[in-house]
C-alpha positions in Angstrom: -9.0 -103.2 27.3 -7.5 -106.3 28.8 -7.4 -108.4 32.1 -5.8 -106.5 34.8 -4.2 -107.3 38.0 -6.2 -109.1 40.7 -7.6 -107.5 43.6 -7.4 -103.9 42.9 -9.2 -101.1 44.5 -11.8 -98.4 42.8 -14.3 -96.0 43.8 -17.2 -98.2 41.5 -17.2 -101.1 39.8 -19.4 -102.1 37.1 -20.8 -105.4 36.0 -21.5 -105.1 32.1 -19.8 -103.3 29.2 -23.4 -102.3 27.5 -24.9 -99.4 26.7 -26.2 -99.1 30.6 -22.7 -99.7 31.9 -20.3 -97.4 30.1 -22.8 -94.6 30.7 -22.8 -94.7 34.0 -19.1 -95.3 33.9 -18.3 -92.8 32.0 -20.8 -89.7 34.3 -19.0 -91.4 37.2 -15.2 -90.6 35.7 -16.6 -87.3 34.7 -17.6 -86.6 38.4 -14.1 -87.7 39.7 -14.5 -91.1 40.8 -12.6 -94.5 39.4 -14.5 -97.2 37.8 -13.6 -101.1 36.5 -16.1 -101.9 34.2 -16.2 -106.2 34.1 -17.4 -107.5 31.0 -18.2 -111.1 30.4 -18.1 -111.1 26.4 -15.0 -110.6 24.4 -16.5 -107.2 23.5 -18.4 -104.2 24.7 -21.2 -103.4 23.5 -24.0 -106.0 25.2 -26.9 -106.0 22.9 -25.9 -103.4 20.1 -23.1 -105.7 17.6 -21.6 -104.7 14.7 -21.3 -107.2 11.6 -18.2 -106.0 9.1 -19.5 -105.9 5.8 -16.3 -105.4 4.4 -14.7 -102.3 2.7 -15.4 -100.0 5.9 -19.1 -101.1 6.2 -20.8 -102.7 8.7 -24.6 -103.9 9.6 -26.2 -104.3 13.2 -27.1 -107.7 13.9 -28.3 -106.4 17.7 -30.1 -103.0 18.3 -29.7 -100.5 15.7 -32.4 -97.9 15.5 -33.2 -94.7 17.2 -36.4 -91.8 17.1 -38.0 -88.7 18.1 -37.8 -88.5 22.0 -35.2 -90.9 22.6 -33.1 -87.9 23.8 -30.9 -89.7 26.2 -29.6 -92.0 23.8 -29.0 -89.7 20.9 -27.2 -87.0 23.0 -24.3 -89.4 23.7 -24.0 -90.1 20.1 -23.5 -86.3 19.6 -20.9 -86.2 22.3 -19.0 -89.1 20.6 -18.9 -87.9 17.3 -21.6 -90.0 15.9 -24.2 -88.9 13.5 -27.7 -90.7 12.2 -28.6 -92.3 8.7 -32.6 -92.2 8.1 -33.9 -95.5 7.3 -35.0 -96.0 4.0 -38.7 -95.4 3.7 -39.7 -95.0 -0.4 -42.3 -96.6 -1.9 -45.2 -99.3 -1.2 -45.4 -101.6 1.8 -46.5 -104.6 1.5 -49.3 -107.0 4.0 -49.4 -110.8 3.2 -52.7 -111.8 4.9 -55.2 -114.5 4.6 -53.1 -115.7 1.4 -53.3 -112.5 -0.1 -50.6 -110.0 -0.9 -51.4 -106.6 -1.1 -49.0 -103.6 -1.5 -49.5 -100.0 -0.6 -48.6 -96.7 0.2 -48.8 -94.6 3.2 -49.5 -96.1 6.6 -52.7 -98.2 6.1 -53.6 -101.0 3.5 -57.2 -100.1 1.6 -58.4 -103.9 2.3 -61.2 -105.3 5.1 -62.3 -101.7 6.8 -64.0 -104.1 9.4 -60.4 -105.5 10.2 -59.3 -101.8 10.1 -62.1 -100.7 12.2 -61.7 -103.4 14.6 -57.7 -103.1 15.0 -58.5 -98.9 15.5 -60.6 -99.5 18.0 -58.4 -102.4 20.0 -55.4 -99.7 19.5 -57.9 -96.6 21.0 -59.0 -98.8 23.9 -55.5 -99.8 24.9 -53.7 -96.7 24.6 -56.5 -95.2 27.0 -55.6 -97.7 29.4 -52.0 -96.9 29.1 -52.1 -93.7 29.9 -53.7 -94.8 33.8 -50.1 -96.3 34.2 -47.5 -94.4 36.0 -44.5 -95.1 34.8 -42.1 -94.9 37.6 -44.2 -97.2 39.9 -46.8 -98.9 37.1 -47.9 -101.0 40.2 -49.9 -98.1 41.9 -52.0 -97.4 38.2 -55.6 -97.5 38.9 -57.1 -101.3 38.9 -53.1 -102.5 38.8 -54.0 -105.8 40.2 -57.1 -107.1 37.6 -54.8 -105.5 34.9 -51.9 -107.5 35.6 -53.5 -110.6 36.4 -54.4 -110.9 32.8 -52.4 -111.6 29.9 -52.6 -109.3 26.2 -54.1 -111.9 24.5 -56.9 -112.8 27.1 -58.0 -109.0 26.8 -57.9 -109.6 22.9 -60.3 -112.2 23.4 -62.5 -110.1 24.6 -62.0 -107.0 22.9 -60.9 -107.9 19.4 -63.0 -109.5 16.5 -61.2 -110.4 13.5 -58.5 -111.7 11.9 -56.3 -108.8 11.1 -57.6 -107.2 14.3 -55.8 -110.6 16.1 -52.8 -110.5 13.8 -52.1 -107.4 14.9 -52.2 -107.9 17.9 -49.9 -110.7 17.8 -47.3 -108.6 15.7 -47.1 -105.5 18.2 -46.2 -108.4 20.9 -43.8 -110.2 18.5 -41.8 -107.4 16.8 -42.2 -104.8 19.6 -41.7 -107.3 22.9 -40.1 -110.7 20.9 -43.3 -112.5 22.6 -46.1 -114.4 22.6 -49.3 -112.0 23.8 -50.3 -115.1 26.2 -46.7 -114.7 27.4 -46.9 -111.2 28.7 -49.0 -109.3 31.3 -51.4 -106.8 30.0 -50.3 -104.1 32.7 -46.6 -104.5 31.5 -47.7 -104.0 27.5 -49.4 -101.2 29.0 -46.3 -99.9 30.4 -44.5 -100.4 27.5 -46.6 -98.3 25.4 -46.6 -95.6 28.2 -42.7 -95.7 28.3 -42.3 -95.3 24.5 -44.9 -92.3 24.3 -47.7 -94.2 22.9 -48.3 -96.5 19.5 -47.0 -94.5 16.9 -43.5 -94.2 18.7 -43.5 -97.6 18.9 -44.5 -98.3 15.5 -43.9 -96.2 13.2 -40.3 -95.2 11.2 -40.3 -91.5 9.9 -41.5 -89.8 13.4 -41.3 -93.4 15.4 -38.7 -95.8 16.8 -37.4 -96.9 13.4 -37.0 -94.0 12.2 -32.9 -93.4 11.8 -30.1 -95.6 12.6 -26.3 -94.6 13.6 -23.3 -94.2 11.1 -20.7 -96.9 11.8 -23.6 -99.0 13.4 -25.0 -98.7 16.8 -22.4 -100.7 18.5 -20.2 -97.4 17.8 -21.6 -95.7 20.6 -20.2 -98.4 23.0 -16.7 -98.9 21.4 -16.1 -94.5 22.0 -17.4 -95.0 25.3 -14.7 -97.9 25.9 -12.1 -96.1 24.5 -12.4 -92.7 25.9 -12.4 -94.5 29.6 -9.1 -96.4 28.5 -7.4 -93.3 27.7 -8.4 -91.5 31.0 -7.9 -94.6 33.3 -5.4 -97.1 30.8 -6.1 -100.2 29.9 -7.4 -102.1 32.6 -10.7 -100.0 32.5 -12.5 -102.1 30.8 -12.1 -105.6 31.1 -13.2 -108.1 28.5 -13.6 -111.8 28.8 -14.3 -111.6 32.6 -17.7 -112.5 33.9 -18.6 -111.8 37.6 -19.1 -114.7 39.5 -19.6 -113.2 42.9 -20.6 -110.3 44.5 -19.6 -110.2 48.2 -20.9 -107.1 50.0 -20.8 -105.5 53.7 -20.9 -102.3 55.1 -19.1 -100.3 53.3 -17.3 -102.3 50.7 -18.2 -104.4 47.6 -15.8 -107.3 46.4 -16.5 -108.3 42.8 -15.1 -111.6 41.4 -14.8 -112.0 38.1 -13.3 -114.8 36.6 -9.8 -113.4 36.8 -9.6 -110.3 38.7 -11.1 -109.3 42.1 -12.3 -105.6 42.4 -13.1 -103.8 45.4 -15.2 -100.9 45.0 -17.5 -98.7 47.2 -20.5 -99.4 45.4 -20.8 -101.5 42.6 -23.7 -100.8 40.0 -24.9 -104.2 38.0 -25.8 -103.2 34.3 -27.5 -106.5 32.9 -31.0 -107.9 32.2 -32.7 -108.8 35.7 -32.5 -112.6 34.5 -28.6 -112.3 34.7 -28.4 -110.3 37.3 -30.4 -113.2 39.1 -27.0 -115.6 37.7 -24.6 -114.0 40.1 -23.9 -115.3 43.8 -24.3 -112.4 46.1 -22.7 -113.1 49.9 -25.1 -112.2 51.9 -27.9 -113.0 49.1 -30.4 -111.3 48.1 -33.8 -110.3 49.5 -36.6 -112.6 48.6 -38.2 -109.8 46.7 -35.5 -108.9 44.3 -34.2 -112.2 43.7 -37.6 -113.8 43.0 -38.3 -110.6 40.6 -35.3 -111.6 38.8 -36.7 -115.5 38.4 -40.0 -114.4 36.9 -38.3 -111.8 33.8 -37.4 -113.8 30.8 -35.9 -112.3 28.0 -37.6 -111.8 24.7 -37.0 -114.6 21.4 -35.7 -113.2 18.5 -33.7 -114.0 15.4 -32.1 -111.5 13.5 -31.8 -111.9 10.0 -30.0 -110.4 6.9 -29.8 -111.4 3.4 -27.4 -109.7 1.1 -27.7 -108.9 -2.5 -25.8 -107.0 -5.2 -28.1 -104.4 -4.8 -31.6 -103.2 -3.4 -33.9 -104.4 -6.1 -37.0 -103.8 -3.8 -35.9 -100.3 -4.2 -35.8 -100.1 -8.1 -39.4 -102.6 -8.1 -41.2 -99.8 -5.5 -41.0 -101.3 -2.8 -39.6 -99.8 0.5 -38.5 -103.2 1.8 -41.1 -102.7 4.7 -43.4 -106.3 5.0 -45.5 -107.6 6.9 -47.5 -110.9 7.2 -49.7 -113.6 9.3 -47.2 -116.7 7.8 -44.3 -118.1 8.1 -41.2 -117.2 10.3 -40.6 -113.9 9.7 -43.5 -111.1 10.4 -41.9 -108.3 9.7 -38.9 -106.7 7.4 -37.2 -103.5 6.7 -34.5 -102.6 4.0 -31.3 -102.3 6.1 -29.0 -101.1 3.8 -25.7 -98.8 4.8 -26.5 -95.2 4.0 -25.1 -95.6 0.3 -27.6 -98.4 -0.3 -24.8 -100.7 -1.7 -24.8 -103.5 -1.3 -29.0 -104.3 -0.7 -29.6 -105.9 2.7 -32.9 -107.0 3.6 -33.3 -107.8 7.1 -36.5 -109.9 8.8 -37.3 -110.9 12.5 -38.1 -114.2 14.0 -39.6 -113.7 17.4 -41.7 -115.4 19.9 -42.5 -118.5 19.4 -41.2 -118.6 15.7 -37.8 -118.2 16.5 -37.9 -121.1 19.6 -39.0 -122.6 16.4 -36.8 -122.4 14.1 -33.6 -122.0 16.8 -34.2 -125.8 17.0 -33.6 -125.8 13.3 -30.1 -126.5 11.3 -28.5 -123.1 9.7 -29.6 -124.7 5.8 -33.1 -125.1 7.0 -33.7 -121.9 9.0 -32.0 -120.1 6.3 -34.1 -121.8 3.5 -37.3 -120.7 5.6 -36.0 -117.0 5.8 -35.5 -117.0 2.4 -39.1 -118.3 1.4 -40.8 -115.6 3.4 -38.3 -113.0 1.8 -39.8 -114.1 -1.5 -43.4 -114.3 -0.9 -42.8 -110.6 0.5 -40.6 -109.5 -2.6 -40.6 -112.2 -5.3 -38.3 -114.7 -6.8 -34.9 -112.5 -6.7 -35.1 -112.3 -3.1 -33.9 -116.4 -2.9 -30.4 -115.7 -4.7 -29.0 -113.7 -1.8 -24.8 -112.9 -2.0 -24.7 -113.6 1.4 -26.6 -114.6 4.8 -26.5 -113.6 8.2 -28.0 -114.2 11.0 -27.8 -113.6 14.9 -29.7 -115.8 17.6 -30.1 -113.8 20.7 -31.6 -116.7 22.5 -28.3 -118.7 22.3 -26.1 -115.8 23.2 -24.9 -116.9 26.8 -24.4 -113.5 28.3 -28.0 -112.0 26.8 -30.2 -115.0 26.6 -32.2 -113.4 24.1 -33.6 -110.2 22.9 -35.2 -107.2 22.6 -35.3 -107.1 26.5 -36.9 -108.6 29.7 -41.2 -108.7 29.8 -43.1 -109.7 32.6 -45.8 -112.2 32.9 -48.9 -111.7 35.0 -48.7 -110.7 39.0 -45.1 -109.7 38.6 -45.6 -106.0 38.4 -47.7 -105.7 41.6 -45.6 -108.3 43.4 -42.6 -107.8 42.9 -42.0 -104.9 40.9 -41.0 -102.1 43.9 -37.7 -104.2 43.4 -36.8 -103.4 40.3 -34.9 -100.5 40.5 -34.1 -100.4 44.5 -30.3 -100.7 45.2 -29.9 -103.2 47.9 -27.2 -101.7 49.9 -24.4 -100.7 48.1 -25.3 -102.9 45.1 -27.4 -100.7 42.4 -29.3 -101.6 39.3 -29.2 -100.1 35.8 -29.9 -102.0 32.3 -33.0 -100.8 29.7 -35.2 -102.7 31.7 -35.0 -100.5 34.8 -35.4 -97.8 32.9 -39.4 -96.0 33.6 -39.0 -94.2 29.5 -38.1 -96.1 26.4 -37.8 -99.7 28.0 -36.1 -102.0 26.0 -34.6 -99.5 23.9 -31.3 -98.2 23.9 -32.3 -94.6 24.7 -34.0 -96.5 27.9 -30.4 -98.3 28.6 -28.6 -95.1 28.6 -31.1 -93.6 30.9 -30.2 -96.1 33.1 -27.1 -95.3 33.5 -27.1 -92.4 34.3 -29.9 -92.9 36.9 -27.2 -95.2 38.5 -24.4 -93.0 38.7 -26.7 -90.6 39.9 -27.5 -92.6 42.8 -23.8 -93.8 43.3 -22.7 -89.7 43.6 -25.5 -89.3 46.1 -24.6 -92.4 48.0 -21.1 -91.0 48.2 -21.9 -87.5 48.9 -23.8 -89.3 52.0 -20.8 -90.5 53.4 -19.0 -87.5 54.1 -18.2 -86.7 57.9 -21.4 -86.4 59.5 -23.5 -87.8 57.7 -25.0 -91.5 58.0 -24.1 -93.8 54.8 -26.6 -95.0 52.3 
């Protein structure tokens, strides 16, 4: 993987060295055809990184885990050679609400069956709703319009009672979405549950979207990808360090520019979050419809961050290293320790608003606040970590944040048909595009290969006779 020579010509080029990207790169060499993939970090991988741990270990400070259904995602990994870890689920949870901490086993806490009652219900009522949302075109669902011109958390004002009812609420948005619930539509947290299968694939790890993660971390998946498409088409196939600038396109050519190489290409499919998409000059531009779609999706806020101890003394105290709480920055955790559970790793999210918050902060502070919610989760050993890491998405310049794009009210039904449209010979892929497991990687894989999809049909339309895309 290097810079190649400037101005060469391929049969697709590829803007994004992600999970979306090197999928379809790789069903496109399959098929025949020559790709450049132009990647602006110094790495592949896009929103799945590996941290080195040392002595052949690593831990994912980007996307890491994968569950039941997400088919796409996990039968790449078995083409690669890449296997699954479960993650660790033994022993009690814990809740830290209303001052209190309670720890339990199973799925629900025995405290405030009103709250209970009241966050069954909210759940019920939603998922019915869900289900009126068709996936590939969530802006023909039955009453589209009043559903997305309401946020989550102005149907929770009206449908849900009660403090733990509300901090739910506000936890599915944060953890699941890295927002606020006044920041997203109600018709696109409709779709989102709709795209994952419902709650429980959402939420839940043994059976859910937590439930394993990959050997070698997830990031593995892209570096195979990367290297089988430099052994079939050498070096230059994947080019690092070269963000595209420019996307010129006519009848029937595409001229790329990245920041030192030009690619010429057929078709060129754009693997990145809408909001970066939006970034590139495009000669001629745009239409109005895709380019204002890509002004109104932000990406998610989160922090990722890990705290590493000799060992996993949750583990040995009962504890499953799952939390969960209405205080402080981090609102949720989860033992992420390599498969041999040496050395302990705890690892807690700051999202939404919490980690606008506390990216404002110096490293000592936001640490020091990590590190207080770690202990009122887990108790005093959790302050005398070996080590501290963390990852903030939001000040990564080629992601500008994390989990994935979400959509504010009005921008389904308005702009949403332009979501996945290629305009010309320009396609879109990226989790985001994706109608099943958005914002997931199984959803960013599917992507891709619904691009190269559309690229081999766009080329099988320009044989003699027939009209071009």
């Amino acid at each position: 993987m290097s810079i190649g020579p400037v101005g060469e010509e391929v049969d697709v080029a590829i803007v994004g060295a992600g999970l979306a990207g090197l999928t379809a790169a790789m069903d496109l060499v399959d098929a025949g055809l020559t790709v450049r993939v132009l990647e602006a970090r110094d790495r592949v991988g896009g929103r799945t990184w590996n941290h080195d741990l040392g002595d052949g270990k690593v831990v994912e400070i980007g996307g890491q885990w994968v569950g039941p259904t997400q088919d796409h995602v996990l039968a790449l990994a078995r083409s690669l050679g890449v296997d699954t870890h479960p993650t660790y689920d033994e022993g009690r949870r814990i809740l830290h609400i209303g001052g209190r901490r309670v720890a339990y086993a199973g799925m629900t806490p025995h405290i405030n069956p009103i709250g209970l009652l009241d966050v069954a219900t909210a759940m019920a009522s939603l998922a019915r709703l869900s289900k009126r949302v068709p996936l590939d075109a969530p802006w023909d669902a039955r009453g589209a319009r009043r559903l997305d011109s309401q946020t989550l958390a102005s149907w929770a004002g009206r449908h849900v009672h009660t403090h733990m009812g509300r901090m739910t609420v506000e936890l599915f948005a944060q953890s699941v979405m890295a927002c606020e619930p006044n920041e997203v539509s109600l018709l696109h947290f409709l779709f989102y549950v709709r795209s994952a299968g419902g709650f429980r694939y959402l939420t839940d790890v043994v059976g859910g979207a937590q439930q394993d993660r990959f050997i070698g971390g997830s990031q593995e998946l892209s570096l195979r990808m990367a290297a089988t498409l430099t052994s079939k088409l050498g070096a230059d196939a994947v080019r690092l360090s070269s963000p595209v600038l420019r996307i010129e396109h006519d009848g029937d050519r595409v001229h790329v520019f990245g920041r030192d190489a030009v690619v010429t290409a057929r078709r060129v499919i754009v693997a990145v979050p809408p909001m970066l998409a939006g970034r590139i000059d495009y000669d001629p531009p745009l239409p109005s419809l895709r380019d204002q779609l890509t002004q109104k999706a932000p990406m998610g806020s989160v922090i990722k961050a890990l705290a590493i101890y000799d060992e996993p003394f949750w583990r040995r105290d009962g504890f499953s290293g799952q939390a969960a709480g209405d205080v402080g920055a981090v609102r949720a955790t989860f033992d992420n320790c390599t498969p041999d559970g040496d050395p302990g790793i705890l690892l807690g999210f700051i999202e939404a608003e919490n980690a606008r918050r506390l990216s404002r902060m110096a490293p000592a502070e936001r640490r020091d606040e990590v590190l207080d919610c770690f202990v009122r989760y887990f108790g005093p050993k959790a302050a005398r970590p070996v080590d501290y890491i963390e990852q903030d998405w939001t000040a990564e310049q080629w992601t500008r944040g994390c989990y994935g794009a979400h959509f504010a009210p009005g921008v389904w039904t308005s702009y949403g048909k332009a979501l996945r449209v290629p305009v010309g010979r320009i396609h879109w892929a990226g989790t985001e595009t994706s109608p099943v497991w958005s914002g997931y990687m199984d959803g960013a894989v599917r992507s891709g290969e619904r691009a190269a999809a559309e690229v081999l049909h766009g080329e099988r339309l320009t044989e003699p006779g027939l009209q071009p895309a």
